[in-house]
C-alpha positions as CSV (number, residue, x, y, z in Angstrom):
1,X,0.0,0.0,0.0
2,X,2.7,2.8,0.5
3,X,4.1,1.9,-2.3
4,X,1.2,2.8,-4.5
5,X,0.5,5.6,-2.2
6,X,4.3,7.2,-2.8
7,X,3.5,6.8,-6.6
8,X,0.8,9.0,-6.5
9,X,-2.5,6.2,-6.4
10,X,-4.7,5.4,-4.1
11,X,-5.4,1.5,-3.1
12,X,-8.2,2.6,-0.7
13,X,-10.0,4.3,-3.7
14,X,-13.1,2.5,-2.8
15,X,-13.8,4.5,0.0
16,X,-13.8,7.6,-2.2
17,X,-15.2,6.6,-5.1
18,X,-18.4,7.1,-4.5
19,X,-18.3,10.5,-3.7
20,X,-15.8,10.7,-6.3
21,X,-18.8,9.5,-8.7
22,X,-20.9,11.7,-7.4
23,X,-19.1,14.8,-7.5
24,X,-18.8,14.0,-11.1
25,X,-22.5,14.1,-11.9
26,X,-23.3,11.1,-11.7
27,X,-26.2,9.4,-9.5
28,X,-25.0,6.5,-7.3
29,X,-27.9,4.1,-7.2
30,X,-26.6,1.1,-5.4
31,X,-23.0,-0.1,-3.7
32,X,-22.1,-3.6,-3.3
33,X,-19.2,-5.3,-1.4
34,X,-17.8,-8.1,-3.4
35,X,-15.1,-10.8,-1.8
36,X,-14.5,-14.3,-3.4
37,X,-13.0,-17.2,-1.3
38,X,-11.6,-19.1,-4.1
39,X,-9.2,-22.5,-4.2
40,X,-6.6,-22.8,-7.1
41,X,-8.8,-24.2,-9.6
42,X,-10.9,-21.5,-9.7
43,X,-10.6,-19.2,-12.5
44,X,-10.6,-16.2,-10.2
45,X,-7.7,-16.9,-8.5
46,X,-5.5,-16.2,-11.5
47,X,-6.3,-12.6,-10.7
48,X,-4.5,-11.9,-7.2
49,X,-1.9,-15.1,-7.8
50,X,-0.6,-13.4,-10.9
51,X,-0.4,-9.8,-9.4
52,X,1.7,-11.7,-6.3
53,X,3.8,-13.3,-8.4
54,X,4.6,-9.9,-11.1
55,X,5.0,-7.5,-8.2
56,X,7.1,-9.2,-6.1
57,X,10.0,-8.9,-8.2
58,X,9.1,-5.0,-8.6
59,X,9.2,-4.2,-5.0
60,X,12.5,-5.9,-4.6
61,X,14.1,-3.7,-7.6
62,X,12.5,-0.7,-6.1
63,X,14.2,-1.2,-2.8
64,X,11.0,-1.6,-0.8
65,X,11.1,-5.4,-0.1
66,X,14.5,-7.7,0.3
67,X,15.3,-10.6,-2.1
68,X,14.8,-13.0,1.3
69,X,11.1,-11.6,1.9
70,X,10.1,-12.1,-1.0
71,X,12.1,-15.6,-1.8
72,X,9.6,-16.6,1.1
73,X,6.3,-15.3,0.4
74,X,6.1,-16.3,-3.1
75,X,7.6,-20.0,-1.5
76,X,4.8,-20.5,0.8
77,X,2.0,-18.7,-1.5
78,X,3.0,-21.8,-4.0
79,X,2.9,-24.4,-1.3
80,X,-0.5,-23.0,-0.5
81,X,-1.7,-22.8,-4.5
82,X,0.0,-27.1,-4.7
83,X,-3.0,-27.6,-1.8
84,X,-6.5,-28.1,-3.9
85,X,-7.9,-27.3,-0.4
86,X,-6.4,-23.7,-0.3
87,X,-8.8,-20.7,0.4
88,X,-8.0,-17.5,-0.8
89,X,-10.2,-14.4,-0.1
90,X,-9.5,-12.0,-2.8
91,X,-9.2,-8.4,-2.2
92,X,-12.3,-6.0,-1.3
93,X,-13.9,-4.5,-4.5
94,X,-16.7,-2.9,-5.0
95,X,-19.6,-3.3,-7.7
96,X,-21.1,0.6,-8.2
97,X,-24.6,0.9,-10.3
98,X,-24.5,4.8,-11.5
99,X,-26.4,7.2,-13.8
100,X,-26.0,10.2,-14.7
């Protein structure tokens, strides 16, 4: 999260974004929560696994995480994806029905 927050975005945008919406004319007619817990076969989980995977690298070339950290997370986020009885709850997101 800091590192998206020192280059400029916002990760916690869904807080906002309503307003955000709304202050751009539009009409907010309905917010909805979403959250998955999905096991490695699920299509779905191709979504965080892959951001995982491409960003730890980054966040080692940009200084913010060490080669060990990272050697270790992605180590036992594999073990985890090898287990068919795995749950992973993606990330927060948030389905917005607007007008204008």
């Amino acid at each position: 999260m800091a590192n998206w927050r020192a280059s400029g975005d916002e990760p916690d945008i869904a807080r906002t974004l309503p307003s955000l919406l709304g202050d751009a004319g539009f009409r907010v007619r309905s917010v909805t929560p979403l959250i998955f817990a999905v096991g490695p076969q699920d299509f779905v989980w191709q979504w965080p696994a892959g951001f995982l995977k491409s960003h730890l690298p980054r966040l080692v070339e940009m200084g913010r995480a060490d080669l060990p950290w990272t050697s270790t997370v992605l180590e036992q986020f594999e073990s985890a994806e090898r287990d068919p009885r795995t749950l992973m709850l993606t990330p927060l997101v948030l389905e917005i029905v607007a007008d204008i």
